[in-house]
N, C-alpha and C positions, 0 to 999 in steps of 0.2 A: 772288885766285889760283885757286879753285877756280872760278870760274864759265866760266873761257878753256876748259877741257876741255868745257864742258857747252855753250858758245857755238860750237864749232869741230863738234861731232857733229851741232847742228842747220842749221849753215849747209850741214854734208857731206848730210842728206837732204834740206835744199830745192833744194841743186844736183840731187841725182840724180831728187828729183822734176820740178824744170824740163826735164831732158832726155829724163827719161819721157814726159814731157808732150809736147816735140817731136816726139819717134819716132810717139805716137800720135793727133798731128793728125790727118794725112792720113787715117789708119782712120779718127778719127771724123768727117771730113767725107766721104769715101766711105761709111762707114754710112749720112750723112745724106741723100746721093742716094739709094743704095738704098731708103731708106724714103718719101723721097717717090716715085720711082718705085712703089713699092709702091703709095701712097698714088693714083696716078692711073691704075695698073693696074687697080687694085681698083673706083675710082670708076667707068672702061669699063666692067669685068664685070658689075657691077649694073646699069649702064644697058642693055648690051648682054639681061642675063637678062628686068628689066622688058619691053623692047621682044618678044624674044621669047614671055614671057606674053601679051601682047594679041596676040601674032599667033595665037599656039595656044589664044586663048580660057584661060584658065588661071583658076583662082581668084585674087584681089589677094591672098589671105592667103600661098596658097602660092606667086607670084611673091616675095614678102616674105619668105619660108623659103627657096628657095632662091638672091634674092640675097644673104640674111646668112650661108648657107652659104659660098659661093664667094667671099665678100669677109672672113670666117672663114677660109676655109683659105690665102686669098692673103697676107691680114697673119701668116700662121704662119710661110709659107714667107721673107716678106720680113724677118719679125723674126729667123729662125734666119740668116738670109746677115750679116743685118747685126754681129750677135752674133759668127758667124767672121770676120768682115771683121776687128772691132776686137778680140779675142781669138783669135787662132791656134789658141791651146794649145784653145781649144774647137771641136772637130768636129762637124761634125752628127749625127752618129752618138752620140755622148757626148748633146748636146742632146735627141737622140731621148730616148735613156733617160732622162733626166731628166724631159722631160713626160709618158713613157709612165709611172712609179711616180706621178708629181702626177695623173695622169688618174685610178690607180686610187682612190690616197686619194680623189680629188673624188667618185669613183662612187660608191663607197662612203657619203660622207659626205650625197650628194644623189641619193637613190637613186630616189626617189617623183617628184622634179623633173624627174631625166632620164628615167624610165618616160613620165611625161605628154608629154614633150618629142617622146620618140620616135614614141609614140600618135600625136601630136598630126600628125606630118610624113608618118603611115601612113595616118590620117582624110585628110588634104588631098591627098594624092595620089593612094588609092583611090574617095576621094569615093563613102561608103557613102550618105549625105545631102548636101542641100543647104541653105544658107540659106534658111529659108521652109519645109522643111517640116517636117510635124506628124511628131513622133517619141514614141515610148511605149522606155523603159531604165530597169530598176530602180525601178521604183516611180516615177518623172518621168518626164513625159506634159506634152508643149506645144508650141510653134511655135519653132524655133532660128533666132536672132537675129545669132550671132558664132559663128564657130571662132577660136579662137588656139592656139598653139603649146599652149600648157598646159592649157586647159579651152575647153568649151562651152558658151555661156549657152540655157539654154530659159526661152523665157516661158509659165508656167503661162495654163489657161486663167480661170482666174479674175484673172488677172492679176501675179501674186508670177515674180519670175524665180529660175530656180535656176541655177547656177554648176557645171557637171559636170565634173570632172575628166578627162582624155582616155580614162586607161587603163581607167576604167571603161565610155566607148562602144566602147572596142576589144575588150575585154577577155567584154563580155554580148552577148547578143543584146540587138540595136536592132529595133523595129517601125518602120518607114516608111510612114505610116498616110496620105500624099500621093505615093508613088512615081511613082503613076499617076494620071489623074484620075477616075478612076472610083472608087467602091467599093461592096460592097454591102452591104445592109441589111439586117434581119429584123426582122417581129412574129410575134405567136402571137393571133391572133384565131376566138374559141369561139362557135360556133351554139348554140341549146339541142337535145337529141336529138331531139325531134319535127319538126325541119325537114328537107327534101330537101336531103342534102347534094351532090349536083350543082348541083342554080338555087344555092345559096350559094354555092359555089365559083365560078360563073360571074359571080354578081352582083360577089363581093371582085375578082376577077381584073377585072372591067371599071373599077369605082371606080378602083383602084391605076392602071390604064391614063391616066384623065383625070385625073391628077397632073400639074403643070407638070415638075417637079423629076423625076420618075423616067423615065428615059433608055430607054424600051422600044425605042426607035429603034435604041440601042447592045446591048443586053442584054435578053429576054424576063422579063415578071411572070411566075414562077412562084407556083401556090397548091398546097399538097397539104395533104390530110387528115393530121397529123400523131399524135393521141391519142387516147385516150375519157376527156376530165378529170373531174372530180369531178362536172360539171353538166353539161356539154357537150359535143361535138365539136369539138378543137383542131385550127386551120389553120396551119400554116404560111406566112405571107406573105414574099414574097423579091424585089428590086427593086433595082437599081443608080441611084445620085446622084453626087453629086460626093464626093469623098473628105475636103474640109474637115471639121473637127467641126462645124462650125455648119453646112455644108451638110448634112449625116446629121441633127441636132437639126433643122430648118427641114421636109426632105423626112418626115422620122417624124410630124410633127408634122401633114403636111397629109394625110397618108396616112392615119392614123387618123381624122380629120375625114372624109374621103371615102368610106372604108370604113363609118362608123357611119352616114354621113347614105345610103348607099344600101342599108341593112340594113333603116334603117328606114322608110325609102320604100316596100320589098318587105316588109314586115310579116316579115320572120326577127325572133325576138327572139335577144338577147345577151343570155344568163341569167347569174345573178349566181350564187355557193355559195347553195347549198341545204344546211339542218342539222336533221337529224333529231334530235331527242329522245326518249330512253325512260326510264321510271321501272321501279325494281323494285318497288314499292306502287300498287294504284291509286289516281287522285287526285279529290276529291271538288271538281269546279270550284265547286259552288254554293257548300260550306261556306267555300271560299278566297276566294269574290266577297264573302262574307256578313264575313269575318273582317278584308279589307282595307278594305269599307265604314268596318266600327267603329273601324278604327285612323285610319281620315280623319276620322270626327264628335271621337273622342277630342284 
């Protein structure tokens, strides 16, 4: 007897859900157009963004950022229609607010994710660097491999790659030690003071000249008198190569070869420190020769 009242209330809400149910077919199969239209809206505009990338030359990383943008914001606009289609009572404008308070929490709660994020899409579009080249930020210094949205990989020159976060190439100065192909170079190469320092200067500045590697063609060997060192007269040597680090180690390396093998051609010598010693006693050399003999027979 008791169970007819409890059998009569559930058969009353599976009717009234059946009819609910029919009311909201139709929403939900027009949501479901909506959404695949979405769905091949979205596929166009990425294809349509790609295609434009390669015509503007663009970076693939930031052809790739800005079609996850636009096929982002199209699945937004196509999920909120879909949403009022099958919910009235829900507006857009309600909907707004509702992602706009979820956007903040999210901001908040990924705060360093979306910094890199944002970096990330300001590196690819300002294109401070390029892939390839040599970068020096924060203590990493090497050849950049990848941008991605979130970080930078540099491969050190010794070979170890490091993983840089965006907001920190955003955020420091970057050295672009390949912007150009040039760069230039310096030693500090010392006569001793007894040489003529004009023939020295003429002899360095020729050496440096018949270097494979340094570009006089592009940029003049500057030599100048730079010091009076401990021992000698310091040059200044100064000579543009290519900007790679191995090209700078390769060019320094032939440069100094060139410069000593015509120094000492011309009989310049390249004095080494000279160190003067003084005693406040005088010192008796015979009795020290005499004293070190007997500690050698002992």
């Amino acid at each position: 007897m008791e169970l007819a009242p409890i059998t009569a209330a559930l058969a009353d809400k599976l009717t009234e859900y059946g009819d609910a149910l029919v009311v909201i077919t139709p929403r939900i199969a027009v949501a479901v157009v909506v959404v695949l239209i979405t769905w091949g809206v979205t596929s166009l505009a990425r294809a349509l963004v790609r295609r434009l990338g390669k015509r503007f030359h663009l970076r693939p990383n930031l052809v790739d950022v800005l079609a996850m943008i636009a096929g982002v914001g199209l699945w937004l606009v196509g999920i909120l229609l879909a949403l009022t289609v099958v919910f009235p009572s829900i507006t857009p404008g309600k909907a707004l607010t509702t992602l706009g308070l979820g956007s903040v929490a999210i901001g908040f709660a990924f705060k360093d994710t979306f910094e890199n994020f944002l970096a990330g899409i300001l590196i690819l579009l300002r294109e401070p660097f390029r892939i390839g080249d040599h970068i020096e930020c924060d203590d990493v210094e090497g050849q950049v491999e990848e941008i991605t949205i979130r970080d930078s990989h540099v491969r050190q020159t010794d070979g170890q790659r490091v993983v840089v976060p965006n907001h920190i190439l955003f955020q420091n100065a970057v050295v672009v030690r390949t912007d150009r192909d040039l760069r230039r170079t310096t030693i500090i190469c010392g006569v001793a003071y007894g040489e003529d320092v004009d023939a020295a200067r003429s002899i360095i500045e020729h050496a440096v000249t018949r270097v494979d590697t340094v570009r006089d063609d592009v940029k003049d060997v500057e030599v100048f008198a730079q010091a009076f060192g401990a021992s000698s007269v310091d040059f200044e040597v100064t000579w543009w190569t290519g900007s790679r680090p191995i090209d700078i180690r390769r060019s320094r390396d032939q440069v100094i070869a060139s410069v000593k093998r015509a120094l000492d051609d011309a009989g310049i010598e390249i004095p080494f420190p000279y160190r003067t010693l003084t005693f406040k006693e005088p010192l008796d050399l015979k009795a020290e020769a005499l004293q070190s003999r007997e500690a050698q027979r002992a």
